[in-house]
C-alpha angles and dihedrals in degrees: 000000000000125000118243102158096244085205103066093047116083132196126237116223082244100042089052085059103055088039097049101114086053094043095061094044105108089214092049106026123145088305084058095048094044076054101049091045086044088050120096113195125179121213127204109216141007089233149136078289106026086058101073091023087072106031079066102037079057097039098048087047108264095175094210128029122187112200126190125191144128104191135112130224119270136179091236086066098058091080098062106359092080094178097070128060143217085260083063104057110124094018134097113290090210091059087045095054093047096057091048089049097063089035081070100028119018083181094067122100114221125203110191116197099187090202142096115249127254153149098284105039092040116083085041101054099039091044099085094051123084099215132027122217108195108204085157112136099207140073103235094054103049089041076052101041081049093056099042083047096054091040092059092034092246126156105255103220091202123194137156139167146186129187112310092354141076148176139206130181136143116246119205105000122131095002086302119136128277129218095280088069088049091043114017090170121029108235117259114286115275094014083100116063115217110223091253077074110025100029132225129236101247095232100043090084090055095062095043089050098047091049082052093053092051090053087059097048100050085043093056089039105032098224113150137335120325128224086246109125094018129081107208114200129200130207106189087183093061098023094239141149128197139170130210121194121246122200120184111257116245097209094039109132121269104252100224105163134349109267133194097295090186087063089038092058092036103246104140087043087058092041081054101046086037080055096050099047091043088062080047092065137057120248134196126182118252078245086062090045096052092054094047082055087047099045079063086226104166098194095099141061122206116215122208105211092180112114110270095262087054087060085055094070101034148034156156122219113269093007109142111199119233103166121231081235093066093040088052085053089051095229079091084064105048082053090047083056094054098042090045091057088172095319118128114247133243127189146196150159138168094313121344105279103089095034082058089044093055090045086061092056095042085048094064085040081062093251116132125198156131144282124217100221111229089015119211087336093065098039084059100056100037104026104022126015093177083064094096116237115220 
């Protein structure tokens, strides 16, 4: 439980009314609320999780909420980022949050930090606020959002989630462990989808946030047992919930300063390899393939590496899937051989990166051929725009 002293924080009538059904919950009561209005979190991302995470953190009282973020709106949000609306899209997601926030709770003061979060803003930006709620979606920000937390002695209010399933814990909090002890070493770069490729069930976010929001609460007002020291783990497809036990390592390395968490996870190791085996292999533009389609030459098959409901949404004409899946199991690359029958090959996917990734592989199979730069992205935007995109 934090200290806000109760008794220097005062109620407003109205405010008595909207908080009413706190206010006659024994374990909440008017000491809980002062503590709430008295309370600063800062949230990291505006998100599929930081969405809901801040509607109730607003909702509930929270006096003083820190947002950082330095995304914009886009369509693709609205099925999961509840916060934001259709009126945002293409403007900052900070600024759209904010207007929703005081939409629900005109009492609540909002710090926005229109910036993306690193090693050398962070400590100073999370220091003034008494709790952390990470909605971050990749790996070197939430090793980064740990350390700083460790480093300034904050609850770490910890989710994640990937398609059908999430996860919720609180890191350092009460001398419990923090996400190093779940993760000491990030996975390898790509091994991981993001859910721009693997996608992500809409409301699953929402689960997994509002499980994050009532962390914090219990955590500024004290009421019942915390997440610290438990992983819970969702499954939306078969509706379950379980929880694995987390200790604090006793060998874990001592976190002395933040360091470069892109190096740390490998990223620019991976841009650089990615780089590499791009100049390997041969591009053309989505303009040159669809002349190559209109010239009607018929010495060259074009492979779809996406995965086959991709291919549901979207296609180019001829294209005959072969996902990268099935080319990383080898049985992908024996097909790619009988469709090929002495015809050069040509390859795409969403936007260029796995197609690339599946040339690589037929290449030491002794396969050459050649990426569509952009991939079906870009064929959408410059050859068809009829073709969705997703």
């Amino acid at each position: 439980m934090l200290n806000p002293n109760p008794d220097e924080i005062q109620l407003t009538k109205e405010e008595y009314e909207r908080y009413s059904r706190h206010l006659i919950l024994p374990e909440i009561g008017l000491e809980g609320q002062k503590r709430l209005k008295a309370a600063s979190v800062m949230c990291v991302g505006t998100g599929g999780l930081g969405a809901p995470l801040l509607l109730y953190l607003a909702a509930a009282g929270v006096g003083r909420i820190g947002i950082v973020d330095f995304d914009v709106v886009d369509h693709s949000n609205l099925q999961r980022q509840v916060i934001h609306g259709t009126s945002w899209v293409g403007k900052p997601k900070i600024e759209s949050a904010k207007n929703r926030i005081l939409e629900i709770n005109p009492y609540c003061q909002v710090d926005l930090y229109e910036t993306r979060l690193t090693s050398q803003n962070a400590l100073d930006i999370i220091r003034p606020y008494d709790i952390v709620a990470d909605g971050t979606d990749n790996f070197p920000t939430r090793y980064l959002v740990n350390d700083a937390c460790v480093l300034l002695n904050k609850p770490n209010v910890y989710g994640s989630i990937f398609r059908f399933e999430g996860q919720a814990t609180v890191f350092n909090y009460q001398d419990g462990p923090n996400y190093r002890d779940l993760y000491p070493e990030p996975p390898p770069p790509g091994m991981v989808p993001s859910c721009a490729e693997g996608g992500v069930l809409g409301i699953l976010p929402g689960i997994i946030g509002v499980i994050q929001a009532t962390e914090t609460v219990k955590i500024i007002t004290g009421a019942g047992t915390t997440l610290s020291g438990r992983l819970l783990l969702y499954n939306a497809l078969d509706m379950k919930f379980r929880e694995l036990k987390l200790r604090p390592n006793p060998v874990r390395p001592v976190i002395e300063k933040l360091i470069d968490y892109e190096q740390f996870c490998g990223i620019p190791q991976a841009r650089a390899e990615e780089e590499k085996q791009k100049m390997e292999i041969p591009e053309m533009t989505v303009r040159e393939l669809k002349q190559l389609i209109d010239s009607g030459a018929d010495d060259f098959v074009l492979v779809d590496v996406r995965n086959p409901n991709e291919y549901e949404i979207a296609k180019i004409p001829g294209a005959v899937l072969v996902p990268l899946p099935d080319i990383e199991r080898g049985e992908g690359v024996e097909k790619v051989k009988q469709l090929l029958n002495g015809h050069r090959l040509i390859a795409h996917c969403k936007m260029g990166g796995r197609s690339a990734k599946a040339l690589g592989i037929l290449k030491e199979a002794g396969i050459a051929g050649t990426n569509v730069k952009g991939g079906i992205t870009a064929w959408s935007q410059e050859i068809d725009p009829s073709v969705p995109e997703y």
